[in-house]
C-alpha positions as CSV (number, residue, x, y, z in Angstrom):
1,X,83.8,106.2,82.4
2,X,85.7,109.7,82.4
3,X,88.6,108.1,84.0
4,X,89.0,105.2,81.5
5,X,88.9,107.5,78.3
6,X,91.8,109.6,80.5
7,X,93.8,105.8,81.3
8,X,93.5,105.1,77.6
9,X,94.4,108.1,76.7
10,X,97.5,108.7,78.7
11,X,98.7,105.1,77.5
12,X,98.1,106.2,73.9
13,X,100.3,109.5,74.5
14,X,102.8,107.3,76.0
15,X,103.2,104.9,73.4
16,X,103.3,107.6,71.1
17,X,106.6,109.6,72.7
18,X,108.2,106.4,72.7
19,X,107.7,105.7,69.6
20,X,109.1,109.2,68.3
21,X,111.5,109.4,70.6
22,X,113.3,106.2,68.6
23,X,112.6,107.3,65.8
24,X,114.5,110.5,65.9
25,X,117.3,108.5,67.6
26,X,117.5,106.4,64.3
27,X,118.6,109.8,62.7
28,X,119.9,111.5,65.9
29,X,122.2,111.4,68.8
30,X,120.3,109.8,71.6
31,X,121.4,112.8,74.1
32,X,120.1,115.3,71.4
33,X,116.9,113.6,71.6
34,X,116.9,113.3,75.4
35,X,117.6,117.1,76.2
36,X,115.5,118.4,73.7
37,X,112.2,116.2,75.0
38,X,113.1,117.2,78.6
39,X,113.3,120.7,78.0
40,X,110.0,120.9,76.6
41,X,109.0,118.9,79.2
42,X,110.3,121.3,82.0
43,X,108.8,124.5,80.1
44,X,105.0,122.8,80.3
45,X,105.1,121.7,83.5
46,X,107.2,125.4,84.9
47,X,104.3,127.1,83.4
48,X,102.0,124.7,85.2
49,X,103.4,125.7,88.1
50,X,103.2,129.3,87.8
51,X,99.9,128.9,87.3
52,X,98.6,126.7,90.1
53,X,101.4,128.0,92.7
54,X,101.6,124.8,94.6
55,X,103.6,125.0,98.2
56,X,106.7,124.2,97.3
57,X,108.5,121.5,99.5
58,X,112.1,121.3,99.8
59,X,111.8,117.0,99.3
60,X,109.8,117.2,96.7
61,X,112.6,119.2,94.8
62,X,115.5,117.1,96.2
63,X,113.7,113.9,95.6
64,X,112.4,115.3,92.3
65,X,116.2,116.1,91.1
66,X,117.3,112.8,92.1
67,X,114.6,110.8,90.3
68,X,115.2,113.7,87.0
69,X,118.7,111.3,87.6
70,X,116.9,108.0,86.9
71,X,114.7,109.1,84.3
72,X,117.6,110.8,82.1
73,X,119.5,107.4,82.0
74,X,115.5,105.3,80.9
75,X,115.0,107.5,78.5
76,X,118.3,107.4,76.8
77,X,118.2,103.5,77.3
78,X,114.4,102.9,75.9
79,X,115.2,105.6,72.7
80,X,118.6,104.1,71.7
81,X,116.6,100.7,72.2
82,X,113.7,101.5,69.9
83,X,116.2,102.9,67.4
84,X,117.4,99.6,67.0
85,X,114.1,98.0,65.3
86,X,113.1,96.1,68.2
87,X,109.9,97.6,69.5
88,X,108.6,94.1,70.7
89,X,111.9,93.5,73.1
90,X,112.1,97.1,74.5
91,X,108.9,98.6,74.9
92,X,107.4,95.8,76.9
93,X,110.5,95.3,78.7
94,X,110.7,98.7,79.9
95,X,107.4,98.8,81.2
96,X,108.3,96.1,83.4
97,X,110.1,99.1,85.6
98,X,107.2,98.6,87.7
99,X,108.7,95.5,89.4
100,X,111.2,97.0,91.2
101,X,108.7,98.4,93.8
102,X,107.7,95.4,94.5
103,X,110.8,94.1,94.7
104,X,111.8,96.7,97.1
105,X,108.8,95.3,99.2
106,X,110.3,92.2,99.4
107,X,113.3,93.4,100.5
108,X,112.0,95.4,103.5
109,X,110.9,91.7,104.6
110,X,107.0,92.6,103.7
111,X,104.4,90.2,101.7
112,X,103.5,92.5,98.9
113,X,101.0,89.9,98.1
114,X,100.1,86.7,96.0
115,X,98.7,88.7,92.9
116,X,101.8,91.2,92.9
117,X,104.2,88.1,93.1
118,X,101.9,86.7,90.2
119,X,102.5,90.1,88.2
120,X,106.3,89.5,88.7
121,X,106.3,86.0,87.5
122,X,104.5,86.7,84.5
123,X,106.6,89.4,83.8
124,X,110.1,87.8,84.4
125,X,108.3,84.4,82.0
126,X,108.2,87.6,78.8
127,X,111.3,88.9,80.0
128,X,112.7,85.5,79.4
129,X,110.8,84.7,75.8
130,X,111.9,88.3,74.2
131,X,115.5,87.3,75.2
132,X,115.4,84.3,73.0
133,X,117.1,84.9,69.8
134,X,114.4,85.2,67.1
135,X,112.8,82.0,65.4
136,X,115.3,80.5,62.6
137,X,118.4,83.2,63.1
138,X,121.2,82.4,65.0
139,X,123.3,84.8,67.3
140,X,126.8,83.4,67.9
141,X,128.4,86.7,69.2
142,X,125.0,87.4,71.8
143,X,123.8,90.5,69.5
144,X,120.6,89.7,70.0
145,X,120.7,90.7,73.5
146,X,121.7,94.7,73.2
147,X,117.8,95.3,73.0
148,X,117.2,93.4,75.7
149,X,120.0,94.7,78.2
150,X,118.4,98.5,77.0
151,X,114.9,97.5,77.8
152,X,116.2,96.2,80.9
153,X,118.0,99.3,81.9
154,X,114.9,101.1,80.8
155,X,113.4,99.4,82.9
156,X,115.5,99.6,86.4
157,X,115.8,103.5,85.4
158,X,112.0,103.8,85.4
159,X,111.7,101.6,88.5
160,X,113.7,103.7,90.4
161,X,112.3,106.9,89.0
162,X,109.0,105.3,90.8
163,X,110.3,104.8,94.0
164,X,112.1,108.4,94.4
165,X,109.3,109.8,93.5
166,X,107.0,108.3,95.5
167,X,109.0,109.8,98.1
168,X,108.9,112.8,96.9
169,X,104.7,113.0,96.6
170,X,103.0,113.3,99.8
171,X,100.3,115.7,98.8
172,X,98.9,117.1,94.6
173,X,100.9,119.8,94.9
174,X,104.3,118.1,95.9
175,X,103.6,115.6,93.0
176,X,103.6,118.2,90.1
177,X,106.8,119.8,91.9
178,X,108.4,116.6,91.9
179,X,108.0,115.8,88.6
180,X,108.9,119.3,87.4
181,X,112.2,119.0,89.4
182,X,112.9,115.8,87.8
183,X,112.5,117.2,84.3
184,X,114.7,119.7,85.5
185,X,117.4,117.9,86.8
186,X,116.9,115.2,83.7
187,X,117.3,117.9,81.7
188,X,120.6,118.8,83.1
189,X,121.9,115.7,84.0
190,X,121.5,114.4,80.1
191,X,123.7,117.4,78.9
192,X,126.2,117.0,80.9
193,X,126.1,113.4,80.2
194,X,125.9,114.6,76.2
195,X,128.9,117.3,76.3
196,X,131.5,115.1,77.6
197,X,130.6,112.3,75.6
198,X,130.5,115.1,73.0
199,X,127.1,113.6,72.0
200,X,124.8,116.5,71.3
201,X,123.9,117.9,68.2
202,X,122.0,121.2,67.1
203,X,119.2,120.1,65.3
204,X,118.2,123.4,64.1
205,X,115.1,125.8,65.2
206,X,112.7,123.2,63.1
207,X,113.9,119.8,64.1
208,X,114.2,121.4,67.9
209,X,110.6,121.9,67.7
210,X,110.1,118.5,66.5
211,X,112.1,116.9,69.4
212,X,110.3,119.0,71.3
213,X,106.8,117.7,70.6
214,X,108.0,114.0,72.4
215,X,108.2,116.1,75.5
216,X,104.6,117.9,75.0
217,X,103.2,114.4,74.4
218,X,104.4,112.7,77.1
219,X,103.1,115.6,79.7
220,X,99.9,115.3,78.2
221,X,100.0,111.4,79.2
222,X,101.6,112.6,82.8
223,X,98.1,114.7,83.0
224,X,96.0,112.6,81.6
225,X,97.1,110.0,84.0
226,X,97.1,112.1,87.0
227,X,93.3,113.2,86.1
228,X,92.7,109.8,85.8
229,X,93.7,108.6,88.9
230,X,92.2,111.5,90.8
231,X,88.4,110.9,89.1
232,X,88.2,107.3,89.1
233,X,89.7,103.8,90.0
234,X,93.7,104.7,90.5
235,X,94.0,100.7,89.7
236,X,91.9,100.9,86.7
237,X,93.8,103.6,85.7
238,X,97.4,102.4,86.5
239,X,96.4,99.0,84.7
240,X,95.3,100.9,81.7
241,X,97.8,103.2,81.5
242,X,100.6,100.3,81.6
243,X,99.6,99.2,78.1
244,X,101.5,102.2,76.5
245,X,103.9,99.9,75.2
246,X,100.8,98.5,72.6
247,X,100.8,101.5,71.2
248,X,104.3,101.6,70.4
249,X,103.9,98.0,68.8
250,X,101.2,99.4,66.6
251,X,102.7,102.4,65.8
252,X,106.2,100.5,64.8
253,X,104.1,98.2,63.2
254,X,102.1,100.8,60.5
255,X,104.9,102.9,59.9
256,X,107.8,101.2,60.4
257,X,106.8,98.0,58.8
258,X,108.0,96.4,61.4
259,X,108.0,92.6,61.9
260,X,106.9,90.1,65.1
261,X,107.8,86.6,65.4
262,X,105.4,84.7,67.3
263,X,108.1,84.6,70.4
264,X,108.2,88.1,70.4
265,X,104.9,88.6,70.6
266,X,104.1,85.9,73.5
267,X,106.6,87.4,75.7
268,X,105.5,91.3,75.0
269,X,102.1,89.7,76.2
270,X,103.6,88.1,79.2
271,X,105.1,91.3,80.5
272,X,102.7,93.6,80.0
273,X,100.3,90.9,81.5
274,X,102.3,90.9,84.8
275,X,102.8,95.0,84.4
276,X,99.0,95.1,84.4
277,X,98.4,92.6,87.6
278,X,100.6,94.4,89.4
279,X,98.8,98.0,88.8
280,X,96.2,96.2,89.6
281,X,97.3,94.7,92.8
């Protein structure tokens, strides 16, 4: 029971970064939001660090760096997405990151079996409802599709970010190193990226500590998960924590006043179907 509270939970924490993080990207440059998230990121999980003193493996930080690469260019994709008032085409469609992996199965000339391939058709049958323009508005010029091509790239970033560091995470201890090295090199590779697209912004010593608070919530639902996994069910707990993008409906929903068409909806529910049967699988 312990580990579905900690599933649920790590979803809800989740949703909830993801729904900040566009929010301050409605107001602020994307990279601001980005590097400010990461950094407080990097300073939880450094302290963590210090104070379990894991063995530190020389692939779990080159791996870790690389993915920190990946998970720069999902976040910056999902916020500037969200910003856009289209939490029911970008959250659900970046959660769909978990595809690639078992794409990457496929590739290697391995079965990764009937309910995963079931996963992927749900998932590519929402992918293809949320692209639809939006009951009784017409989109000449394609406009329509800029949330969709973020969630998307969201979603390939995140994929990635999955498979390099599943390289990375042969043991506990190379797992929190990995991830620590990716925050690290996210955090880097985002301002760079921000400088020479002279993106970033000072927010000031108050909003930074605002921005800052996406990054302490989405380590608490990196821990929660992790706990999760390690006291219960790892598929009840990976199914679970794939419906973070519900709370980022709700939460767009209360205070955001946000609207669904019934499309919107029926494909969000597609794709976080097939997310689901594939953690489960």
């Amino acid at each position: 029971m312990t580990s579905i509270f900690l599933g649920l939970g790590a979803a809800l924490a989740w949703g909830t970064s993801d729904f900040l993080g566009g929010r301050f990207t409605a107001r602020l440059p994307v990279f601001t939001v980005s590097l400010a998230s990461h950094i407080a990121a990097t300073l939880l999980l450094a302290a963590t660090v210090l104070l379990l003193r894991p063995e530190i493996g020389r692939e779990a930080l080159l791996w870790g760096l690389t993915a920190g690469l990946a998970t720069s260019f999902g976040g910056m994709a999902l916020y500037q997405g969200l910003s856009l008032g289209e939490s029911a085409v970008v959250a659900p469609l970046s959660a769909c990151g978990a595809v690639l992996p078992v794409a990457a199965v496929l590739l290697t000339g391995e079965s990764p079996g009937n309910v995963a391939l079931a996963g992927m058709a749900f998932a590519f049958a929402g992918i293809i409802l949320v692209s639809l323009p939006p009951e009784g508005r017409l989109f000449p010029t394609g406009h329509h599709l800029r949330p969709v091509l973020l969630g998307l790239a969201a979603a390939l970033a995140f994929g990635l970010f999955f498979l390099l560091i599943g390289r990375a995470s042969s043991s506990d201890g190379d797992a929190l190193v990995a991830v620590l090295a990716a925050r690290f090199g996210a955090s880097l590779s985002t301002a760079a990226i921000g400088r020479a697209a002279r993106g970033l912004r000072w927010p000031g010593a108050a909003g930074a500590l605002r921005l800052g608070s996406i990054g302490v919530v989405d380590t608490a639902a990196n821990l929660a998960f992790a706990l999760a996994t390690s006291r219960g069910n790892v598929a009840v707990a990976s199914v679970l924590g794939s419906l973070y993008p519900v709370q980022t409906l709700l939460l767009a929903r209360l205070f955001t006043g946000e609207r669904f068409t019934a499309r919107r909806l029926a494909g969000a529910g597609f794709a976080l179907a097939g997310v689901a049967v594939i953690a489960a699988s």
